[in-house]
NUDOTOR-429492 format. One record per residue (C-alpha): x, y, z; residue number from 1. Coordinates in steps of 0.1 Angstrom, whole numbers, plus 5000, padded with zeros to 4 digits. Layout:
BEGIN
   east   north     up     n
      X       Y      Z   NUM
...
//
This chain:
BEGIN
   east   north     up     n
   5053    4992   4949     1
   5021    4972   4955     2
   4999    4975   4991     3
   4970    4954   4992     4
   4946    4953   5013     5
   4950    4922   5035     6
   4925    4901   5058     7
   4954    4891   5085     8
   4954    4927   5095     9
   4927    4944   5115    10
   4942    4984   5112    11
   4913    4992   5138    12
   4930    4973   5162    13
   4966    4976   5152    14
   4980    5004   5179    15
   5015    5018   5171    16
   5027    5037   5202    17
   5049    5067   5199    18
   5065    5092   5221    19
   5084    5125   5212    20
   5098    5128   5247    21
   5068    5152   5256    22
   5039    5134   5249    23
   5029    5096   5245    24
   4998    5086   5218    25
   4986    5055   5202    26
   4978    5057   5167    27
   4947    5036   5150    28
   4938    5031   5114    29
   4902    5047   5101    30
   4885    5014   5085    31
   4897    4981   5096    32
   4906    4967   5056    33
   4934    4992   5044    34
   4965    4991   5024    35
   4993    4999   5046    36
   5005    5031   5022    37
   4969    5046   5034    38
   4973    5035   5069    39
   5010    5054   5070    40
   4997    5087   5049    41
   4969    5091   5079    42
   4998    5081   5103    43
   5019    5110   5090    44
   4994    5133   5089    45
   4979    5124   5122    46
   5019    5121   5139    47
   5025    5156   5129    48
   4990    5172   5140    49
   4998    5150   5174    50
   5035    5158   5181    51
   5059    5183   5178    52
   5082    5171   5152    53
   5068    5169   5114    54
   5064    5132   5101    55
   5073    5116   5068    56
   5077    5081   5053    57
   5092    5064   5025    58
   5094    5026   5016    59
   5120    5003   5001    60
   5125    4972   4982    61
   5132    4939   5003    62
   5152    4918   4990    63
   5149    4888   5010    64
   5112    4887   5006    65
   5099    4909   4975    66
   5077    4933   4996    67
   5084    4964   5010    68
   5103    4975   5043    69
   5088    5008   5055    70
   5105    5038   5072    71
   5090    5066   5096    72
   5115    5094   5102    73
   5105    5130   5121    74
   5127    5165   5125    75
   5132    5151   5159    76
   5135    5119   5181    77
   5108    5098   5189    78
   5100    5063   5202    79
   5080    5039   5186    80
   5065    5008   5193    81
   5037    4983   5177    82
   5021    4971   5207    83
   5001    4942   5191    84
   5000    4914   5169    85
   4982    4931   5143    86
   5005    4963   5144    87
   5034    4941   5143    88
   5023    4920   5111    89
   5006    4952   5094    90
   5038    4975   5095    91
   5067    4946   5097    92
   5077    4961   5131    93
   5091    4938   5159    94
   5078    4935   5193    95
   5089    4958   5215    96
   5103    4998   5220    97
   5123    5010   5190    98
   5149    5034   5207    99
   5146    5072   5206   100
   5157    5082   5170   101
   5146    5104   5142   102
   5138    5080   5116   103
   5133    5044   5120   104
   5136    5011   5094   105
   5106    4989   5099   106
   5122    4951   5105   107
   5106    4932   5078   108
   5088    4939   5049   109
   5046    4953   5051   110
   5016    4934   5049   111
   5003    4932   5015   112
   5033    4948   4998   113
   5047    4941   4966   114
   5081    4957   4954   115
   5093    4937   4921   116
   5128    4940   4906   117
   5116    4964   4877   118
   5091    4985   4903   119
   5054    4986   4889   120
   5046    5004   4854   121
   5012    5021   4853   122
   5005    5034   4822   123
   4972    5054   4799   124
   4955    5059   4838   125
   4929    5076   4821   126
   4893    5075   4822   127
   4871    5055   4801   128
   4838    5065   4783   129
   4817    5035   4782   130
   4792    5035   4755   131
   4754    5030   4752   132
   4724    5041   4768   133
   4738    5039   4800   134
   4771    5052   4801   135
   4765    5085   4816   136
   4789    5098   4791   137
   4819    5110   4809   138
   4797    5113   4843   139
   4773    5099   4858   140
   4739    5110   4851   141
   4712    5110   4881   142
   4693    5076   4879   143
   4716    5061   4853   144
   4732    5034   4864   145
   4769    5044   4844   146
   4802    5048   4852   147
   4833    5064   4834   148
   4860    5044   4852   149
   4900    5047   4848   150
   4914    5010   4835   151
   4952    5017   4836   152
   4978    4993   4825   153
   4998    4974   4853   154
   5024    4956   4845   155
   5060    4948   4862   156
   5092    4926   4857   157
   5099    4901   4882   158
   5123    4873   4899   159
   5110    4843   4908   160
   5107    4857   4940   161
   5086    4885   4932   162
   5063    4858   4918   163
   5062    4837   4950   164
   5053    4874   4968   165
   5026    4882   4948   166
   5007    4852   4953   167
   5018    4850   4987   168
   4997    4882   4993   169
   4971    4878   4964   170
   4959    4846   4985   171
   4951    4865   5016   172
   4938    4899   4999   173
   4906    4912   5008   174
   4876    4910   4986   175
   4872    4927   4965   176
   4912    4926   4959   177
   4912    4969   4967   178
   4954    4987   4965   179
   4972    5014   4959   180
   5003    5013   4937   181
   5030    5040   4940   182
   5035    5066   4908   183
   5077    5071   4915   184
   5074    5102   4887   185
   5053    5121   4903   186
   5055    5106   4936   187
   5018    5096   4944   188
   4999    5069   4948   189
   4966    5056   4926   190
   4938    5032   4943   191
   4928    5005   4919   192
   4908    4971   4921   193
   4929    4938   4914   194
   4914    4915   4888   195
   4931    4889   4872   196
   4971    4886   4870   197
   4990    4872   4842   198
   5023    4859   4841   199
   5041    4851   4814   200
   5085    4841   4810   201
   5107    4873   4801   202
   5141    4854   4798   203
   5158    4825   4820   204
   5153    4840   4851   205
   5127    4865   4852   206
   5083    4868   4846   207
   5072    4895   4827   208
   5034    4904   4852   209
   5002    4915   4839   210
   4979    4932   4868   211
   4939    4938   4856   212
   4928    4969   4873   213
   4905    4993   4876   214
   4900    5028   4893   215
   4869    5041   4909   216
   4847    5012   4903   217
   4843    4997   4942   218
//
C-alpha cells in the first residue's frame, strides 16, 4: 500500500473522538500535510498512552475503489467517532458514533491510499553515493551542499482500477508529492518523494506501474 499525502485533508483539524467507557479524548494529527499510515502510527501510540486498552491497526485492499480501508482494534471496547469533515474524508469513516467494539472497519477506503492487485514492490532501498566534489561521500560533510539519498525501485501490477486510483489521488497530492509505502516482509513502512509514474500494458487487462522515488531528499 500507497498513503500520500493529500491537500483535501487538514490532520490538524481532523478530530477522531474515542471513548473506552472510562474516559473520552479527541485525537489530532502533529503537521497538517500527512499520510494517513503516519497519522494512525501516532494514533496508536497516542490511543494506548491515553486509554486503558493497547491500540493497533492494520489496513486492507478495497476492492470497489483501489485504496485502502483501515481498521483500529484495542484489547477492549471502545467508541469511536470522526467528528468532522476532514476526519471523515482522511480516515474513510462515516459520520456519526461507531458502536462500542474492540476493533472497528473504517467505511471506505483512506485519503491518499493506494492498494493495487499485485501490492507495491520496493526493491535495492539502498543509499546512493553521489559523485563529485560535492557528494559528501556517504554523509554529508559540514558546508557541503551533498546528499547520499536512497532511490528505491517502485513498481506494482494493476487493474484498470488501480490506474484510475492512482491518478485519482496523484491529482490532489501535496507538493512536493511526500508517502509512505508499506514493506509486507518486514512489516514497516518507508517515506519516499513521488516523481514521475509510468505506466506501461502487462496483458489484456492489467498495467504494469513505475513509481520514481526518492528517500531522504525533502
Amino acid at each position: 500500500m500507497l498513503a500520500l499525502q493529500m491537500n483535501n485533508v487538514d490532520w490538524v483539524e481532523a478530530e477522531l473522538e474515542i471513548n473506552d467507557g472510562a474516559t473520552t479524548a479527541q485525537f489530532y494529527g502533529s503537521s497538517v500535510r500527512m499520510d494517513v499510515a503516519s497519522v494512525m502510527d501516532e494514533l496508536v501510540t497516542w490511543a494506548t498512552s491515553t486509554f486503558i486498552p493497547t491500540f493497533l491497526w492494520a489496513w486492507e485492499k478495497d476492492t470497489s475503489t483501489g485504496g485502502a480501508i483501515l481498521t483500529l482494534s484495542a484489547t477492549g471496547n471502545f467508541t469511536l467517532e470522526a467528528t468532522n469533515t476532514d476526519a471523515q474524508t482522511g480516515y474513510g469513516l462515516n459520520s456519526g458514533v461507531k458502536a462500542s467494539a474492540s476493533s472497528h472497519t473504517f467505511d471506505s477506503a483512506a485519503a491518499g491510499t493506494w492498494a493495487p492487485v499485485s501490492g507495491v514492490s520496493v526493491k535495492a532501498n539502498l543509499r546512493v553515493l553521489l559523485s563529485g566534489d560535492a557528494c559528501g561521500d556517504g554523509a554529508v560533510r559540514p558546508g557541503v551542499p551533498g546528499l547520499a539519498h536512497y532511490r528505491p525501485t517502485v513498481e506494482a501490477i494493476g487493474t484498470a482500477l488501480d490506474a484510475a486510483r492512482l491518478a485519482n489521488v496523484l491529482g490532489d497530492a501535496s507538493n512536493p508529492r511526500r508517502a509512505s509505502i508499506c514493506q509486507q516482509h518486514t512489516a514497516s513502512w518507508i517515506e519516499v518523494a513521488v516523481g514521475e509514474v509510468a505506466r506501461n500494458p502487462a496483458g489484456a487487462k492489467h498495467y504494469r506501474f513505475r513509481l520514481e522515488v526518492s528517500g531522504e531528499a525533502v
